[in-house]
N, C-alpha and C positions, 0 to 999 in steps of 0.2 A: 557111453562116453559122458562125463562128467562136464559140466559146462562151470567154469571158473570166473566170477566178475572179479574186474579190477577197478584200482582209482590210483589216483595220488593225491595228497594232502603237501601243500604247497604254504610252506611258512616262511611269512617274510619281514624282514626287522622297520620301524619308520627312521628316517633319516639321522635324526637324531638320535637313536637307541646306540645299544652297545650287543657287539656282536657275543661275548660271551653268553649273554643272556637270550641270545637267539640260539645257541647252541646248548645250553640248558633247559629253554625251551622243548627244542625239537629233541630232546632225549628224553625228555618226561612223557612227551606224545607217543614215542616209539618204545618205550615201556609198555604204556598201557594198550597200544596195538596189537601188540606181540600177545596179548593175555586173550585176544579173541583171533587175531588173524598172522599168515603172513606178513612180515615186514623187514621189506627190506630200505636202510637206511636208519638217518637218517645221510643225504647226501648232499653236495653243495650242486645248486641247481646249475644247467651248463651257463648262463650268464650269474654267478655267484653274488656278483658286487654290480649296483650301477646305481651313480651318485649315491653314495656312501649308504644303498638301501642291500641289505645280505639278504640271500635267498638259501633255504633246504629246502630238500623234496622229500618225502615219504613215501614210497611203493606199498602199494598195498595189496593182497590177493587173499580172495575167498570165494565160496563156494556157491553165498547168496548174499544180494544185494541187501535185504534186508541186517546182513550183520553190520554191511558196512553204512549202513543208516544210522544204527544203533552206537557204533564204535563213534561217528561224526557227532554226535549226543553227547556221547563221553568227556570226548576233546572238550568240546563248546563248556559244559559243563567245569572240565578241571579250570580251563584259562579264565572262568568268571571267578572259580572262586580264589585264586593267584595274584597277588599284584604282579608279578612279574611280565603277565601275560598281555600288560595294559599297554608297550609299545608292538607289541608282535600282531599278527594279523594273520589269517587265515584261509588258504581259497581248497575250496573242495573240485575233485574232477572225478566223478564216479563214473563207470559206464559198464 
């Protein structure tokens, strides 16, 4: 039996951002996920909006925890080098 890690990557807009750009964020993230792992999303988180702050979620599944270290690298990586990425924020939940 195959043991499967998961996470989610949890992106979230700051108050003053603009949600479109929260939304082409999380689709450039869920591009380059998809090139090493499952992904599914990205999705609007179940509290989506609070005080004008937007949230997506990421799903993510593989095989080994270490891809999903590697993929978190990636992300980190694309949003330094993006101005866009300068209101957006990022929380990782591996397990």
């Amino acid at each position: 039996m195959r043991s499967i890690t998961g996470g989610c990557f949890i992106i979230h807009q700051s108050a003053s951002g603009d949600e479109a750009v929260l939304d082409e964020c999380a689709e450039m993230a869920a591009r380059r996920l998809r090139e090493s792992a499952e992904c599914i999303g990205p999705v609007p988180a179940p509290v989506y909006k609070v005080n004008d702050i937007y949230r997506k979620i990421l799903y993510i599944k593989c095989e080994k925890c270490a891809i999903l270290d590697q993929i978190r690298g990636q992300i980190e990586t694309l949003a330094a080098a993006d101005t866009k990425w300068q209101a957006v924020q990022i929380q990782y939940d591996i397990s």
